[in-house]
N, C-alpha and C positions, 0 to 999 in steps of 0.2 A: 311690579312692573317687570315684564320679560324685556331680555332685550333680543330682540332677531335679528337673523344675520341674514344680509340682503344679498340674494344670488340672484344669478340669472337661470332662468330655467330653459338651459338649452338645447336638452329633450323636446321642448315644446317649439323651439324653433326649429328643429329641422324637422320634427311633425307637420309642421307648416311649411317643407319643402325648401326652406334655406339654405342653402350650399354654406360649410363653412361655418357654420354657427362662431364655433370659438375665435376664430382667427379674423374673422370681421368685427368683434368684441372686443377685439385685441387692438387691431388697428385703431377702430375707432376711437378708444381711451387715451391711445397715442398722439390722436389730432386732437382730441377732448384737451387733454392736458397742453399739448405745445401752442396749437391753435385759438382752439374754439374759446375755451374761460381766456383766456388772453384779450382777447376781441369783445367779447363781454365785457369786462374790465374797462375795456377801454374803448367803447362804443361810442362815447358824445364822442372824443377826439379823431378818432376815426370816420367817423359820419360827417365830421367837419372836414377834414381832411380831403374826404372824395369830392367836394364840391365841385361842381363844373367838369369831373374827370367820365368818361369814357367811360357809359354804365347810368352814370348817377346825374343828378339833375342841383340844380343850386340850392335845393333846400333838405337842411342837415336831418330833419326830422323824417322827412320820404327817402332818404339814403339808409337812415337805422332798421328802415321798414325792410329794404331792399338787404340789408347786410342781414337782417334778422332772418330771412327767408332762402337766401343762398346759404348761410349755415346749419338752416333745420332740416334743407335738401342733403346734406353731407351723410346724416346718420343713413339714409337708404340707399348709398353707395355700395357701387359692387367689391368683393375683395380686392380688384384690380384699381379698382379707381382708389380707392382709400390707397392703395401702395404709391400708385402714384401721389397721390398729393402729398406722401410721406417722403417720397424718393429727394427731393431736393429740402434744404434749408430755406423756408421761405421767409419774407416781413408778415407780416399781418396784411398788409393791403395785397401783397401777392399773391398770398394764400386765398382771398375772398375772388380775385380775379382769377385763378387757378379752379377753383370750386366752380366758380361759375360755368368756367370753360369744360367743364366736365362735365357740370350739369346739363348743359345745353346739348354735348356730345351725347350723352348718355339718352335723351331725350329725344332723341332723331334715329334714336337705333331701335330696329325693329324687337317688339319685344317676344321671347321665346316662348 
């Protein structure tokens, strides 16, 4: 049994026209770490948490849908947007409503 070392093959994304390969890599590992597996971890409480809040609706199970889908939005953020959402110290529910906000942003902006 080999064992392989798992790399990113970053050649192949800026092949594909990605600005920045490495340093969206970078970032992103940084919300992966602080963020995202945090929010993972701690998804039922959080899902129950949003109940009835701005975004989410009273039941905890369509809130994990909704949380699940605003963090999967993150990895195809721009360089800038990932810095943003690294620029301040956030909760976990900040961070989801910060995501969002950029999602949504990001989403209205004409694409190049």
């Amino acid at each position: 049994m080999q064992n392989q070392v798992k790399t990113i093959d970053v050649d192949q994304m800026w092949m594909r026209g990605r600005m920045n390969p490495c340093s969206e890599y970078v970032l992103y590992a940084k919300i992966k770490k602080n963020y995202i597996d945090r929010i993972y971890d701690d998804i039922v409480d959080i899902s129950s948490e949003l109940k009835n809040k701005e975004l989410f609706s009273n039941l905890a199970t369509e809130n994990r849908r909704k949380i699940y889908y605003i963090i999967d939005s993150v990895e195809g953020f721009s360089v800038e947007s990932l810095e943003e959402l690294l620029k301040d110290n956030h909760s976990l529910v900040e961070f989801i409503y910060k995501a969002h906000a950029v999602r949504k942003r990001n989403s209205k902006q004409p694409s190049s």
